[in-house]
N, CA and C atoms as a LAMMPS dump frame, in Angstrom:
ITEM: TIMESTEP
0
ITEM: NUMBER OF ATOMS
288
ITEM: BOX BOUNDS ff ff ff
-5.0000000000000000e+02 5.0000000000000000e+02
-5.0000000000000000e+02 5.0000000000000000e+02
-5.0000000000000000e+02 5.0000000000000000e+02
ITEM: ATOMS id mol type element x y z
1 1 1 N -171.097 -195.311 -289.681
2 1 2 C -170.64 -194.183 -288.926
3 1 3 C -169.68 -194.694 -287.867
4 2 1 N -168.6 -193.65 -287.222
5 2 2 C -167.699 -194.526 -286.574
6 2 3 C -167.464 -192.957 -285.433
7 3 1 N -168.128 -193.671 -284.443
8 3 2 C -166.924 -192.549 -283.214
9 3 3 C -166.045 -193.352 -282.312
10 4 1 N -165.575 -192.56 -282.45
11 4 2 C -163.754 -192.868 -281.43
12 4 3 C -163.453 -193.893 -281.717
13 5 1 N -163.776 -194.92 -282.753
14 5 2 C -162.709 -195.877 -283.184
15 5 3 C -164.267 -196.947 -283.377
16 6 1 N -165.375 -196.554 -282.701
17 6 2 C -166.151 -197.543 -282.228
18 6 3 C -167.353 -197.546 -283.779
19 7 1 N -167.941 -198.467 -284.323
20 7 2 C -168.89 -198.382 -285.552
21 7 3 C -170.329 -198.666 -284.023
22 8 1 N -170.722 -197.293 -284.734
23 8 2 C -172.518 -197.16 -284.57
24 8 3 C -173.327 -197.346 -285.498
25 9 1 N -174.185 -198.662 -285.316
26 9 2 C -174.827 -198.964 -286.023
27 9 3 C -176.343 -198.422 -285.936
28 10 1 N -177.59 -198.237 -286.801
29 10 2 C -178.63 -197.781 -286.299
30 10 3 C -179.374 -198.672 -286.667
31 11 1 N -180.702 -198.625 -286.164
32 11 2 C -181.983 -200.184 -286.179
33 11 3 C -183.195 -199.371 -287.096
34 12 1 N -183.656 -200.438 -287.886
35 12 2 C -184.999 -199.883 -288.56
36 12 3 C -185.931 -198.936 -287.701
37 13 1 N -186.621 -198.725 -288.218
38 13 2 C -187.742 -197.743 -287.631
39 13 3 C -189.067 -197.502 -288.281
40 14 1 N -190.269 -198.131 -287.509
41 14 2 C -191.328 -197.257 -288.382
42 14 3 C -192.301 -196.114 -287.506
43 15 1 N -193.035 -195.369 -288.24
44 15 2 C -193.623 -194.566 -287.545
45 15 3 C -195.201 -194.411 -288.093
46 16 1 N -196.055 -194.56 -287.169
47 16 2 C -197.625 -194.175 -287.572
48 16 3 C -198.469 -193.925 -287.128
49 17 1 N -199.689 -193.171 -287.233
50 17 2 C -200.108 -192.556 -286.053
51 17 3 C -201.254 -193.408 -285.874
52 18 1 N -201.804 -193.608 -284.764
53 18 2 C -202.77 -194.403 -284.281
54 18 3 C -204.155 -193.567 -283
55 19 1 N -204.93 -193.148 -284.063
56 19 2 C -205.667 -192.432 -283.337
57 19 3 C -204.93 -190.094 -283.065
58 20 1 N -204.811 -190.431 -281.953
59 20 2 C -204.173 -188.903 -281.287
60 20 3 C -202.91 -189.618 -281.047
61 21 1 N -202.282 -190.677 -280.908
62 21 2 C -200.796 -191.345 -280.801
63 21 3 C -200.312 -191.489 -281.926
64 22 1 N -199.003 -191.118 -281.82
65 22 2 C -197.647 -191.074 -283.157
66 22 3 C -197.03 -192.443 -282.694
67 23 1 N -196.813 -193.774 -282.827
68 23 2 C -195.945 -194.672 -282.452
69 23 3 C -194.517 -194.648 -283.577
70 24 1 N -194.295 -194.866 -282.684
71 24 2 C -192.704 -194.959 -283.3
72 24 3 C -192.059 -196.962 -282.836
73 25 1 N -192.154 -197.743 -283.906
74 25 2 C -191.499 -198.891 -283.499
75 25 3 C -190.428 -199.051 -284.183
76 26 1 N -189.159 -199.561 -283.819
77 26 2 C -188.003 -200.229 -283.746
78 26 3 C -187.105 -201.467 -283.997
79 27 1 N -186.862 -201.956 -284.65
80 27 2 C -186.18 -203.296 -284.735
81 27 3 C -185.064 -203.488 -283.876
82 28 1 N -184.793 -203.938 -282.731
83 28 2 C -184.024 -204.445 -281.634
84 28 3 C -183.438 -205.754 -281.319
85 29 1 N -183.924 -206.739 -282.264
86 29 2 C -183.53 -208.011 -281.584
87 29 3 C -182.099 -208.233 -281.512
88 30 1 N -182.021 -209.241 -280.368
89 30 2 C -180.925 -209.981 -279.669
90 30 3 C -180.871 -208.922 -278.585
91 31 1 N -181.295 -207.283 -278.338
92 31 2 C -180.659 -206.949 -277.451
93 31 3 C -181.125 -206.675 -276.057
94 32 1 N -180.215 -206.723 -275.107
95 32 2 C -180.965 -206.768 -274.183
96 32 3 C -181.733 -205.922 -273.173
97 33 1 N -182.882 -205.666 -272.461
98 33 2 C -183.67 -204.531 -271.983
99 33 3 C -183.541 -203.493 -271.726
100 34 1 N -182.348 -203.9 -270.522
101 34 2 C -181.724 -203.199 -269.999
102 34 3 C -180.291 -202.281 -270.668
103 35 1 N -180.12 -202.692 -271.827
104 35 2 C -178.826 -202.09 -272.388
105 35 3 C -180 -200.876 -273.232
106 36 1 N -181.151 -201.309 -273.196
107 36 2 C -181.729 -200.19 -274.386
108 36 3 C -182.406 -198.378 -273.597
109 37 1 N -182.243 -197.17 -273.766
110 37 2 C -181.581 -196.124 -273.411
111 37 3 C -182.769 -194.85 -274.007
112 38 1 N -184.168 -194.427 -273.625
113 38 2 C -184.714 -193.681 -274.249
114 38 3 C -184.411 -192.079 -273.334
115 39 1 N -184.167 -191.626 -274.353
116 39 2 C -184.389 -190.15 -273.882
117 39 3 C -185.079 -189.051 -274.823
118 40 1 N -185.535 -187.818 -274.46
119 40 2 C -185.752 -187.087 -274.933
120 40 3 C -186.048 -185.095 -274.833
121 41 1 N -185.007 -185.071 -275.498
122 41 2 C -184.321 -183.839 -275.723
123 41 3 C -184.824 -182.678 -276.874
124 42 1 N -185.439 -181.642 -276.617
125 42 2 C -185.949 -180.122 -277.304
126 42 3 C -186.796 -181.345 -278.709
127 43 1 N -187.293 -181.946 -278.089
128 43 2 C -188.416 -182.789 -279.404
129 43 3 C -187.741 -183.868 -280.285
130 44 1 N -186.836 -184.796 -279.942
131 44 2 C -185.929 -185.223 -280.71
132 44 3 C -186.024 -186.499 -279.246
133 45 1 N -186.184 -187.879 -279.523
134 45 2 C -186.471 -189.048 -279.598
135 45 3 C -185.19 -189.647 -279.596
136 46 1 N -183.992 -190.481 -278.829
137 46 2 C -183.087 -190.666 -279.067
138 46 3 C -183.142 -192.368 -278.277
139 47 1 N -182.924 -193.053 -279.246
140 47 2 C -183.383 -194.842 -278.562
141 47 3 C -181.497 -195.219 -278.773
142 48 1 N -181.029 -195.393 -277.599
143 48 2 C -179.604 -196.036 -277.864
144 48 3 C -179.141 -197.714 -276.866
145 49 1 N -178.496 -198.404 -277.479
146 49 2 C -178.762 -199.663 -277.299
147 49 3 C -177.264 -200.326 -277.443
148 50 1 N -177.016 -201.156 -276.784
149 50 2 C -175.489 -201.525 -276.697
150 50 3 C -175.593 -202.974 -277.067
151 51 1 N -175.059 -204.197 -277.468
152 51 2 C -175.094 -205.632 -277.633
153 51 3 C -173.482 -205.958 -277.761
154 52 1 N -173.059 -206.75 -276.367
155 52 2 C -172.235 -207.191 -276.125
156 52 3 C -171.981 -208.486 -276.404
157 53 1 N -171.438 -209.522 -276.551
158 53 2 C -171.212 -210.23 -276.632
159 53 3 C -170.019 -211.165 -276.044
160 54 1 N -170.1 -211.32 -274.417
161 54 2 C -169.137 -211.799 -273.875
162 54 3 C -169.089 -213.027 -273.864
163 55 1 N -168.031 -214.086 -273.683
164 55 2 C -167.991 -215.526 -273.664
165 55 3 C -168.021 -216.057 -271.978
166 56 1 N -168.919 -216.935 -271.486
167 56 2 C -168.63 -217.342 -270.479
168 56 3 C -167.521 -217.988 -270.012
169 57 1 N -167.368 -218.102 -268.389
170 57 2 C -165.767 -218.779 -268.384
171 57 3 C -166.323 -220.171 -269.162
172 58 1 N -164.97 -220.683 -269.761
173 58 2 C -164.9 -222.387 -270.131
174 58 3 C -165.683 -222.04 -271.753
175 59 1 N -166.041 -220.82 -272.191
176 59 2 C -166.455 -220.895 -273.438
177 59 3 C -165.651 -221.143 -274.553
178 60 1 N -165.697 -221.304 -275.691
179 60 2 C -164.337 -220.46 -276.759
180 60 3 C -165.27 -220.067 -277.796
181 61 1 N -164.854 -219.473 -278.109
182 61 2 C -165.692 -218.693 -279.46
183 61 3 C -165.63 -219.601 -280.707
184 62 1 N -166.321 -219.741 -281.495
185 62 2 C -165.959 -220.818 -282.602
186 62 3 C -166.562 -219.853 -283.768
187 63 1 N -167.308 -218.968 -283.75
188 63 2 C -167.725 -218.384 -284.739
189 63 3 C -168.738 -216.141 -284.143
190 64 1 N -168.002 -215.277 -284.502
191 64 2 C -168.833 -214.568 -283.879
192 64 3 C -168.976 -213.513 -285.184
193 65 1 N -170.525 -213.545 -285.504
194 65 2 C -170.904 -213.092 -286.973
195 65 3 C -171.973 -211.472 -286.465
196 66 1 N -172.817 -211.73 -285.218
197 66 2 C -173.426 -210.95 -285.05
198 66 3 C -172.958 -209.715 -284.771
199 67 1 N -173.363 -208.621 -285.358
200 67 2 C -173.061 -207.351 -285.109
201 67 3 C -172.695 -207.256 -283.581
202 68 1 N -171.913 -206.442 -282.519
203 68 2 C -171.541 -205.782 -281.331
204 68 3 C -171.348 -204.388 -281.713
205 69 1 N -171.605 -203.974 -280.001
206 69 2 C -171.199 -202.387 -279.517
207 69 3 C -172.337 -201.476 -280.217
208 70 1 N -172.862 -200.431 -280.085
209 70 2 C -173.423 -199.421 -279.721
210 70 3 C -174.318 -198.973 -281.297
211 71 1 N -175.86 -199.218 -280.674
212 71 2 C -176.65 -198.57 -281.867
213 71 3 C -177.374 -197.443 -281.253
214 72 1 N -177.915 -196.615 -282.169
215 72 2 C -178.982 -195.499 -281.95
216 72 3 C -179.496 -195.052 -282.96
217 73 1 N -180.793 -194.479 -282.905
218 73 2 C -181.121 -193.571 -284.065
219 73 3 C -182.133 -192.743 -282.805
220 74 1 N -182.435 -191.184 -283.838
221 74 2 C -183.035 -190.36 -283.115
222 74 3 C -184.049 -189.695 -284.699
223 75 1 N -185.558 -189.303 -283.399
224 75 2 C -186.282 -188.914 -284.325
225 75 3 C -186.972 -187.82 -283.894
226 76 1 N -187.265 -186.638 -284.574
227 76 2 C -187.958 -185.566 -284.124
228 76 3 C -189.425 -185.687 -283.752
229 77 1 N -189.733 -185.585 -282.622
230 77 2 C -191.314 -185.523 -281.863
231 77 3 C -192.012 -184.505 -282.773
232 78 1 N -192.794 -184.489 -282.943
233 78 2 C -194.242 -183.705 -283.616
234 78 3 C -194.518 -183.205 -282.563
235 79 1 N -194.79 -181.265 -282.981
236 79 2 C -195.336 -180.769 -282.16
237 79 3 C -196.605 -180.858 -281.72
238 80 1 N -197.067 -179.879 -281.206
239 80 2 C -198.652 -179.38 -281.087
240 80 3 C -199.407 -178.697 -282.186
241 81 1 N -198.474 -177.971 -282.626
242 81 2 C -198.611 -177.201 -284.209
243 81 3 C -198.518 -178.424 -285.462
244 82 1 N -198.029 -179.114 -285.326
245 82 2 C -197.575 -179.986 -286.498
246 82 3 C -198.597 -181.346 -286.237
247 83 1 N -198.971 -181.429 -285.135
248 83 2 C -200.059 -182.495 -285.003
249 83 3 C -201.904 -182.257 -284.768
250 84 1 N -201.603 -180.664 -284.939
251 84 2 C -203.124 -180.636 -285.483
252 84 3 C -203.753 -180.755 -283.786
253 85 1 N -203.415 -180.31 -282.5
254 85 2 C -203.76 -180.386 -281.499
255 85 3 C -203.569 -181.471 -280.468
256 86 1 N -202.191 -182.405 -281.106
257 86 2 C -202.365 -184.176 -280.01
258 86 3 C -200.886 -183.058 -279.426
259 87 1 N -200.621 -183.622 -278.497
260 87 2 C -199.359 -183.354 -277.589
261 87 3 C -198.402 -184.775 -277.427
262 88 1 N -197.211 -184.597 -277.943
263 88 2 C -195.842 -185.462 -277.513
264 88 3 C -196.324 -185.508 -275.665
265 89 1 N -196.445 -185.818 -274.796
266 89 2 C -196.233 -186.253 -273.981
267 89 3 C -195.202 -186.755 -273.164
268 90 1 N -195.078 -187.804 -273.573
269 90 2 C -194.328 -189.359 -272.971
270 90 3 C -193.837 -190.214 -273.683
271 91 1 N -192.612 -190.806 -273.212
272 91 2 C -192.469 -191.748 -274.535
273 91 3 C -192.796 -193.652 -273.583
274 92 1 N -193.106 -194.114 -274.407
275 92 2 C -192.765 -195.522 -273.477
276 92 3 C -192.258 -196.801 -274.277
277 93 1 N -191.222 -197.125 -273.756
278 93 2 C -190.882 -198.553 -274.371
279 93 3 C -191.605 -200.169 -273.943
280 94 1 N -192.05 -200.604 -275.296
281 94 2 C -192.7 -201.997 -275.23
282 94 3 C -192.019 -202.923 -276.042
283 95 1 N -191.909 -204.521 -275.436
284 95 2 C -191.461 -205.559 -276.678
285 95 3 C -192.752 -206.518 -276.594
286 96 1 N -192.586 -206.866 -277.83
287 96 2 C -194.164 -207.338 -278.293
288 96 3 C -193.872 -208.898 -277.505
C-alpha cells in the first residue's frame, strides 16, 4: 500500500482470548517504543509504528536492507454483544 509517495507496511498479528480478555499481539521488532502509536476509535484498534533509520555523524552506510518509514494495522474491538458479556475496556501495550 502506498500513501503520498510513502509504502505502509503492516506487522503480523495474532488474536486470542484469555479468560474475559481478547489479546491482541503484534510482531514489532527493531522498532522503537516510543515511535509505536495505540489508539482507539468507534471499536477499531489502530497500532501505528514508524522505523527510521538514520546514520550517525562519521557513519556511511555500507548496506541498508531493513524495511523503513511507517507501519500500521487496525482491528475491530469486540463488543459487549459479540463477547457474550466481557467489555473492550482498555487497551495496553507490552514487549515481552
Amino acid at each position: 500500500m502506498t500513501t503520498a509517495g510513502t509504502r505502509v507496511r503492516t506487522f503480523p498479528m495474532d488474536a486470542y482470548r484469555h479468560g474475559e480478555e481478547v489479546v491482541l499481539r503484534f510482531d514489532l521488532p527493531g522498532l522503537d517504543p516510543q515511535s509505536i502509536d495505540l489508539t482507539v476509535d468507534q471499536h477499531v484498534l489502530t497500532v501505528r509504528a514508524e522505523r527510521r533509520n538514520e546514520p550517525e555523524e562519521g557513519e556511511e552506510v555500507l548496506a541498508s536492507e531493513r524495511p523503513q518509514g511507517r507501519s500500521s494495522a487496525a482491528s475491530t474491538l469486540a463488543t459487549r454483544s459479540t463477547l457474550s458479556g466481557s467489555t473492550p475496556s482498555t487497551a495496553t501495550a507490552s514487549s515481552p
